[in-house]
N, C-alpha and C positions, 0 to 999 in steps of 0.2 A: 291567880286569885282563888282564896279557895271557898266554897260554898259555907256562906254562915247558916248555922243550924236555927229551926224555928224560935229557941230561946232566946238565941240574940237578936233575931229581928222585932220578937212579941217585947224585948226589954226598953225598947227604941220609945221613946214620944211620938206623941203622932205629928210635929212638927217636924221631925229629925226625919221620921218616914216619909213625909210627903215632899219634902226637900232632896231627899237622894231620891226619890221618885222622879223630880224631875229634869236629876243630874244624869240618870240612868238614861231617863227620854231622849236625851242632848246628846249625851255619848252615844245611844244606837241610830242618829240621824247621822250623827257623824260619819259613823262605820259606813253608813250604807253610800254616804257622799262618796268618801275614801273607795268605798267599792266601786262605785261606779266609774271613777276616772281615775281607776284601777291604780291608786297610789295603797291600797290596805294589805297590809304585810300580816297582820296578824290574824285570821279566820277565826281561828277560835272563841275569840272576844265575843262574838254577835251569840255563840250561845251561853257563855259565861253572863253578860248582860242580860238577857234575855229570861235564866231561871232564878237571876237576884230580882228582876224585874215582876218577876210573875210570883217569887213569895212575898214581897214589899207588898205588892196588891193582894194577894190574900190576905194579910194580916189589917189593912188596911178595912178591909170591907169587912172582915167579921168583925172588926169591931167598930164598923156603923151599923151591923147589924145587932149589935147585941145591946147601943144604946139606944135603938128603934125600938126594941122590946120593952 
């Protein structure tokens, strides 16, 4: 999976964001299930999720902060 760049996340609705926001949450409970009764093959994943997870929430919060202003 390859890392989308800020344009395409900043292009996204914020319903299309807060939706893969919480398909992203769903998938890294998953992983970590998988991990735990050690059926998870793929390691990688948990940090591929992990930095699509954390620019979805940056874009997400600058712009509640920028209609707070």
């Amino acid at each position: 999976m390859a890392r989308p760049n800020a344009a395409d996340v900043r292009s996204l609705s914020d319903s299309d964001i807060t939706e893969q926001i919480d398909g992203l949450r769903r998938e890294l409970f998953q992983l970590r299930f998988q991990q735990a009764t050690r059926q998870l093959a793929n390691t990688h994943r948990f940090k591929e999720v992990r930095i699509k997870l954390a620019q979805l929430l940056t874009v997400q919060s600058e712009r509640q902060r920028s209609t707070a202003s």
